[in-house]
C-alpha positions in Angstrom: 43.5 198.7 59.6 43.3 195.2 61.5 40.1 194.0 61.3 38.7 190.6 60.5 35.3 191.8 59.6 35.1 192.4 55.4 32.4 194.9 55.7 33.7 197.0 58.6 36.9 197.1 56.2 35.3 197.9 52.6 32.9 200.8 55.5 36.6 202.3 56.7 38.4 202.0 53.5 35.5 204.0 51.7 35.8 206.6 54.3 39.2 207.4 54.6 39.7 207.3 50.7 38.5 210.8 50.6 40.1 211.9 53.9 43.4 211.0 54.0 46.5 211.3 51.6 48.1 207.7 50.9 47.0 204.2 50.8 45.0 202.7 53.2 46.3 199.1 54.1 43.2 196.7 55.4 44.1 193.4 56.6 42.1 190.6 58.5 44.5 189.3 61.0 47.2 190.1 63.7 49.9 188.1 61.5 49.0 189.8 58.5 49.0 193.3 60.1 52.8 192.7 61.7 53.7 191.7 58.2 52.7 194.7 56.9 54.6 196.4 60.1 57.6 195.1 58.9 57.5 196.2 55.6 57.1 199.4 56.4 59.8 199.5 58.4 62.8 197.8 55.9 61.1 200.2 53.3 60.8 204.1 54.6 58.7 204.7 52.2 55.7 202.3 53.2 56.2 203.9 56.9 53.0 203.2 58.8 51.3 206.4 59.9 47.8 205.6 62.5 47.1 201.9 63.3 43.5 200.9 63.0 42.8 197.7 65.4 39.7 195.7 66.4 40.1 194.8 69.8 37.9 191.6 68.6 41.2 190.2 67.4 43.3 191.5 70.8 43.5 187.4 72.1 45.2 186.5 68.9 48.1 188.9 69.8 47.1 192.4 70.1 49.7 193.3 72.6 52.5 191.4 70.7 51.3 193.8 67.3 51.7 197.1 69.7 55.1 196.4 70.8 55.7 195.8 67.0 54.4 199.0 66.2 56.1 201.0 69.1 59.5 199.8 68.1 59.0 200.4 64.5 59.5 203.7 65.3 60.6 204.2 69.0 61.4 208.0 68.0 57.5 209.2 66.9 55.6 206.4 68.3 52.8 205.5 65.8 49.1 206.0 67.4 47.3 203.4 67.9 43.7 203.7 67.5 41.3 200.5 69.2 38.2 199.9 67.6 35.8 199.6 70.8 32.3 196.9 70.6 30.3 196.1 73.4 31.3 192.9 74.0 35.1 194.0 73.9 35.2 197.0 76.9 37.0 195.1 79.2 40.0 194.6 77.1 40.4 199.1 76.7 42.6 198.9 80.0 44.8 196.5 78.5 45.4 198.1 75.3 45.9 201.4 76.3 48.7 199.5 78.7 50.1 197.8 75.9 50.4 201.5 73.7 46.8 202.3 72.3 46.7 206.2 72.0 42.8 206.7 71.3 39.6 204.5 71.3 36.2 204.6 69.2 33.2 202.8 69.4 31.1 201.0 67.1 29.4 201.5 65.3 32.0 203.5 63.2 30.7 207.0 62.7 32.3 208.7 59.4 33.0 211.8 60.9 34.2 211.0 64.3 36.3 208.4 62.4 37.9 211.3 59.6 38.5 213.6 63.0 40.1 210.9 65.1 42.4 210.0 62.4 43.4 213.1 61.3 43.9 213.7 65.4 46.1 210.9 65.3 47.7 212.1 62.3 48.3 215.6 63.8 49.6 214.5 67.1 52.2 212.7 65.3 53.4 215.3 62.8 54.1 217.6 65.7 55.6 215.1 68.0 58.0 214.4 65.0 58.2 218.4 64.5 59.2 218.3 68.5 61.8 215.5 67.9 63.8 217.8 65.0 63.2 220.5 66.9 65.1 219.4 70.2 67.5 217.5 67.9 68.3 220.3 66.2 68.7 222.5 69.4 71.0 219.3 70.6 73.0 219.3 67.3 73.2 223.9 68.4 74.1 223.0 71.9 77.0 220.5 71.2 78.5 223.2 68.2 78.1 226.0 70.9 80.0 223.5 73.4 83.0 223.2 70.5 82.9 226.8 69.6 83.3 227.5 73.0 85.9 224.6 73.3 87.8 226.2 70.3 87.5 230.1 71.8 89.1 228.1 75.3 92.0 226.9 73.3 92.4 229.9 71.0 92.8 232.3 74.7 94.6 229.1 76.5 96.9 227.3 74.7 100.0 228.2 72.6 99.8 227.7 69.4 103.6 227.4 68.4 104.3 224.5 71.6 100.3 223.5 72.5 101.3 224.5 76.0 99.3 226.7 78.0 100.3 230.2 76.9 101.4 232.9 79.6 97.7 234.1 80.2 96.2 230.5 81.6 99.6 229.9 83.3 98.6 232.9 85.3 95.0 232.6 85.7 96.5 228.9 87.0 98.9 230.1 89.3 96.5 232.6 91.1 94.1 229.8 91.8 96.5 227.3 92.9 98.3 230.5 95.3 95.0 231.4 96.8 94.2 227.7 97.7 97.8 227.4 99.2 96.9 230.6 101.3 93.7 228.4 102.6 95.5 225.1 103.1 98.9 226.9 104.5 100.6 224.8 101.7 103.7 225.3 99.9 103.9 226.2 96.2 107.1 225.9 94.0 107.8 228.0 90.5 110.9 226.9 88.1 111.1 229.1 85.3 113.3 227.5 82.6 115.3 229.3 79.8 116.8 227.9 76.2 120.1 229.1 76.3 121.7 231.0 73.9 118.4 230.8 71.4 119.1 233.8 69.8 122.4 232.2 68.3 120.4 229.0 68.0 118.2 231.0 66.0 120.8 232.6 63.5 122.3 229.3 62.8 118.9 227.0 62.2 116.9 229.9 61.2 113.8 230.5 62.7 111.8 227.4 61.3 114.6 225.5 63.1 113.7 227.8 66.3 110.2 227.0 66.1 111.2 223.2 65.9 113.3 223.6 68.5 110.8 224.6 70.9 108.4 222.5 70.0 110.6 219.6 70.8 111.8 220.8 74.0 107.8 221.5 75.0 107.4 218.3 74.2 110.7 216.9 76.8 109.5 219.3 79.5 105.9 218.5 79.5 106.3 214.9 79.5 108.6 214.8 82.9 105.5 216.6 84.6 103.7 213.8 86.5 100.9 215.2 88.1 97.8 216.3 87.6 98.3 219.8 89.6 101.6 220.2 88.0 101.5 222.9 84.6 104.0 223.5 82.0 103.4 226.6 80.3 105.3 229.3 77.4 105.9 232.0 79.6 107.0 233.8 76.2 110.0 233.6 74.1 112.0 231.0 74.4 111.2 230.8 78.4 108.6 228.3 80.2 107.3 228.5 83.3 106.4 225.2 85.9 103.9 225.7 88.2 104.0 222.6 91.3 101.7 222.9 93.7 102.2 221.4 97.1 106.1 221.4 96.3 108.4 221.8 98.8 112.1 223.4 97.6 113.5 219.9 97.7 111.2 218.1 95.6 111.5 222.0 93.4 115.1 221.3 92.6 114.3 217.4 92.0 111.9 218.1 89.1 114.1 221.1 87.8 117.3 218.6 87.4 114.8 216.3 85.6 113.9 218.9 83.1 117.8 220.0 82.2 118.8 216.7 82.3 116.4 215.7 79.6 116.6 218.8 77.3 120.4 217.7 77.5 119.6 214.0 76.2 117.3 215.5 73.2 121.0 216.2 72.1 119.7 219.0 69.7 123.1 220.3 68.0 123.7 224.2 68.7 127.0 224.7 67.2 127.2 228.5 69.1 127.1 226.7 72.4 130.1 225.6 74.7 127.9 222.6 75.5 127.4 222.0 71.3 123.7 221.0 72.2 120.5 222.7 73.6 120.3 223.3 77.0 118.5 225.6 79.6 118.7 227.2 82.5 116.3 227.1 85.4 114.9 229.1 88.2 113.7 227.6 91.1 111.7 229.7 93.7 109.4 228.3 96.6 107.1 230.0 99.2 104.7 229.4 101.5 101.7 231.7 100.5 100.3 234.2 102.7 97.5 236.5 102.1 99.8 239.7 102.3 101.8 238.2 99.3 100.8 237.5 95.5 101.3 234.9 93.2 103.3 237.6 90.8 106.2 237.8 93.9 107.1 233.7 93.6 107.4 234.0 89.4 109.5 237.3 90.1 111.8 235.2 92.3 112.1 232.3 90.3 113.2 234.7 87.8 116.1 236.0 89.9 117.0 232.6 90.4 117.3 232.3 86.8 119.2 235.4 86.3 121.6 233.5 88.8 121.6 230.1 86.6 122.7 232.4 83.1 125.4 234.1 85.2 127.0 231.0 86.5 127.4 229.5 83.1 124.1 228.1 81.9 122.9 225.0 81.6 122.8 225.0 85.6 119.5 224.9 88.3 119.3 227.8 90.8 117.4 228.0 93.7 117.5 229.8 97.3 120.8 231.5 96.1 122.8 228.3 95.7 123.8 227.7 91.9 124.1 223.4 90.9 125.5 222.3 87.7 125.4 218.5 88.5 123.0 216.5 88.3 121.1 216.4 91.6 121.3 213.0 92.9 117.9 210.8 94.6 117.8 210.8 98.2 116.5 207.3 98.5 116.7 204.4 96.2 113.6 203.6 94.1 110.7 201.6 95.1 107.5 199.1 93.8 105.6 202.8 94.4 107.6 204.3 91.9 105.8 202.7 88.9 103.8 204.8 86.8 101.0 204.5 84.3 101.8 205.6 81.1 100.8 209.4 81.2 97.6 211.0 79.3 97.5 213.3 77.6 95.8 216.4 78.1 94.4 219.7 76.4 95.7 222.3 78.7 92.3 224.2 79.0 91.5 221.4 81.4 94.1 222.3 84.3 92.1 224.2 86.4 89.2 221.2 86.7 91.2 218.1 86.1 93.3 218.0 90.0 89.3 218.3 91.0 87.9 215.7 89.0 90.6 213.3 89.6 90.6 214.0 93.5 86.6 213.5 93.4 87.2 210.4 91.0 89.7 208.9 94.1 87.1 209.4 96.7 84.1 207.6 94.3 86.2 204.6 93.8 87.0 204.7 97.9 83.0 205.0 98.5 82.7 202.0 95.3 84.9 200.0 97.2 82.6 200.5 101.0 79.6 199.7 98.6 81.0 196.6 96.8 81.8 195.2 100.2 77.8 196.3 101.4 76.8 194.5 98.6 74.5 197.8 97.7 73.9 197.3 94.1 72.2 200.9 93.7 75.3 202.6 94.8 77.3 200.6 92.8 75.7 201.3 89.8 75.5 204.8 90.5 79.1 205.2 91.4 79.9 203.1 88.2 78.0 205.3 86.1 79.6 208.6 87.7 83.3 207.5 87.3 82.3 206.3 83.6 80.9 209.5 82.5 83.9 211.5 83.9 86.3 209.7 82.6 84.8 209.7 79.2 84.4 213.5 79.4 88.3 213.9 80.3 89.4 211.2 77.8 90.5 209.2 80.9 90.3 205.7 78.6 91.9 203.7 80.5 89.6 204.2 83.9 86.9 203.6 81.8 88.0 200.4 80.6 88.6 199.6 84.2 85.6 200.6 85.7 83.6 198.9 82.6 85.2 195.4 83.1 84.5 196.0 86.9 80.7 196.4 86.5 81.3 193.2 84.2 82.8 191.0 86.7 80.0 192.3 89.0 77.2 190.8 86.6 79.1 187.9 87.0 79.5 187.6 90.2 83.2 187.1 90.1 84.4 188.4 93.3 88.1 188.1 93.0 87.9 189.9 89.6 86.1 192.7 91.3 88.3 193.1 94.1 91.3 192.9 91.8 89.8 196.0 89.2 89.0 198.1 92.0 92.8 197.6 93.5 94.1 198.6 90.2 91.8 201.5 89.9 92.9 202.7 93.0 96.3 202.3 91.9 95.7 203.9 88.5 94.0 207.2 89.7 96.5 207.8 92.8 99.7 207.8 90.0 98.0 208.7 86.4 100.4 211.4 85.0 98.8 214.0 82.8 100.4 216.0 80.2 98.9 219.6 79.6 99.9 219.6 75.8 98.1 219.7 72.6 99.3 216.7 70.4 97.3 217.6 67.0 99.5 217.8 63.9 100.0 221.4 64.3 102.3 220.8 67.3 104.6 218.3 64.9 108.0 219.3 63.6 107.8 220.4 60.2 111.6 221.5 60.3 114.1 218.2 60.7 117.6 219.5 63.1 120.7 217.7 61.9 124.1 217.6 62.8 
């Protein structure tokens, strides 16, 4: 209680005794009561639980003392209850502004006082019930989002490679088939073969297998460069590519890619006639149409594969034509051909991250239209949206970006700005993403040696 009065204190101190559980602290001004504020909040145990004040003291700093008491405890907001004279009615408007949460006049009435505090009391207990409650149902909500995060994986993603297993590289493939038969697009399959893993096996054993393909998920994945593009176990020791928007030339491009790097891993396989790990791929491309399926493009890639084995191994088929060399670039490369370093990416997120990314390039395009209208509401409303996604997806580095950006806003630094939204531009137009698990589950535990 704030009060400057003695006997109004010794009155309310004799009531409350037999009312209320706990001390009752009476003080006789503002400073003194902000004092006791602040012990109560470095020491839980001296929490304040109702506020007593005398709006007769309010000009010595009555709003400054409910601030005080509101951020004491920002999470259960401590009631407030003004002690009302004649003379002091026209301050009740500005108290219950600054936080007051109840009024009573003078002269103090024991009852009404016991029942108002014990209100107070009461609407506090279950406001802090409220908080657990809704903290609690927070602290449900974000262990149903990893269950369900963990039960995504668990269906997804391989658990010998961290690649998406053969049931999401079909539930991909359909989706990505039935857009192409919207758009009219192209849509390019390589399905890629270990060669001769069954010897590999009976040499290394199959601890050396499991390394084996674990290393080569890793080569595969990490040649993939964009967001549509999926590496998967198809089963066995064969993995499936799915590139949407591919035509057979840029197929056979990224197929030579993948043998060629398998190649460099330079894994020894004594049974081979190359002496090292290799594979074979299947390249098949299609325009879809509505009368096809998705299953007729993986069964072709797969004759193409068939193709690859006969011809020796360690060779690229596609449209009937076998190639054993490498397949050389048909232009020389450019300043376009840098590349971010990739991200990556738990493969549960494939069929939404193409989407995100795609509505990601079309915010920064609309942040760039209201940067130069000088619209500070869009800005900060774009800012926030590309922030939150790219938090979501683990997309660090476009948060970084996009946080220095709003920075070099508050500073008005124009040339910064314009700079950070160029390289955002740049960033989300090339990011590669990497659908592969990288926990230590995923890492060798079985060392290859020549």
């Amino acid at each position: 209680m704030v009060d400057a009065d003695a006997d109004s204190r010794t009155e309310v101190v004799a009531i409350l005794a037999g009312v209320v559980d706990g001390a009752v602290h009476v003080v006789a001004s503002i400073e003194d009561g902000l004092a006791v504020l602040g012990a109560g909040t470095d020491d839980p145990s001296r929490r304040i639980d109702v506020v007593l004040l005398d709006l007769a003291l309010w000009s010595e700093g009555g709003s400054r003392l409910c601030r005080a008491v509101r951020e004491s405890d920002p999470r259960s907001s401590t009631p407030i209850v003004v002690l009302v004279a004649h003379e002091t009615e026209n301050l009740i408007d500005a108290a219950l502004q600054a936080g007051a949460t109840d009024l009573m006049y003078r002269p103090i009435r024991p009852r009404e006082l016991a029942a108002r505090v014990h209100a107070a009391l009461a609407a506090r207990r279950e406001r802090e019930e409220r908080t657990r409650r809704e903290r609690r149902l927070a602290e449900i909500s974000r262990e149903l989002i990893d269950t369900n995060r963990h039960l995504e994986r668990l269906v997804c993603v391989d658990s010998l490679t961290g690649l998406a297993n053969r049931r999401h590289l079909g539930t991909i493939l359909a989706g990505e088939w039935r857009r192409a038969v919207r758009t009219g697009g192209e849509i390019s399959v390589l399905m890629i073969d270990l060669d001769e893993f069954h010897a590999y096996n009976e040499s290394w054993g199959h601890p050396g297998g499991d390394t084996c393909l674990r290393r080569v998920a890793e080569a595969l994945a990490g040649q993939l460069r964009r967001p549509s593009d999926l590496l998967g176990r198809y089963g066995g020791e064969e993995f499936l590519a799915i590139l949407p928007d591919t035509a057979a030339e840029g197929a056979v491009l990224v197929a030579d890619r993948l043998r060629q790097v398998v190649e460099s891993l330079a894994l020894p396989h004594p049974r081979s006639p190359h002496r090292v790990v290799t594979v074979s791929i299947g390249a098949a491309t299609e325009r879809a149409e509505s009368r096809s399926a998705s299953e007729d493009i993986v069964a072709a890639a797969d004759r193409a594969l068939y193709q690859a084995k006969q011809a020796g191994r360690n060779r690229i088929a596609a449209d009937g034509i076998v190639r054993a060399l490498d397949v050389p670039r048909q232009r020389k490369p450019t300043g376009s051909d840098r590349w971010p370093s990739p991200v990556w990416m738990d493969p549960v997120y494939a069929d939404r991250l193409p989407a995100v990314i795609d509505h990601m390039r079309r915010s920064v395009a609309s942040l760039v239209e209201a940067v130069d209208a000088r619209d500070a509401v869009r800005v900060a409303s774009l800012v926030s949206e590309l922030r939150s996604s790219a938090v979501h997806y683990g997309l660090d580095a476009v948060d970084r970006m996009v946080a220095a950006l709003a920075d070099a806003r508050a500073r008005d630094d124009g040339p910064s700005v314009a700079q950070l939204l160029s390289e955002l531009a740049w960033y989300i137009d090339r990011v590669p993403v990497v659908y592969r698990q990288t926990t230590d589950l995923f890492r060798p535990r079985h060392r290859i040696t020549s």
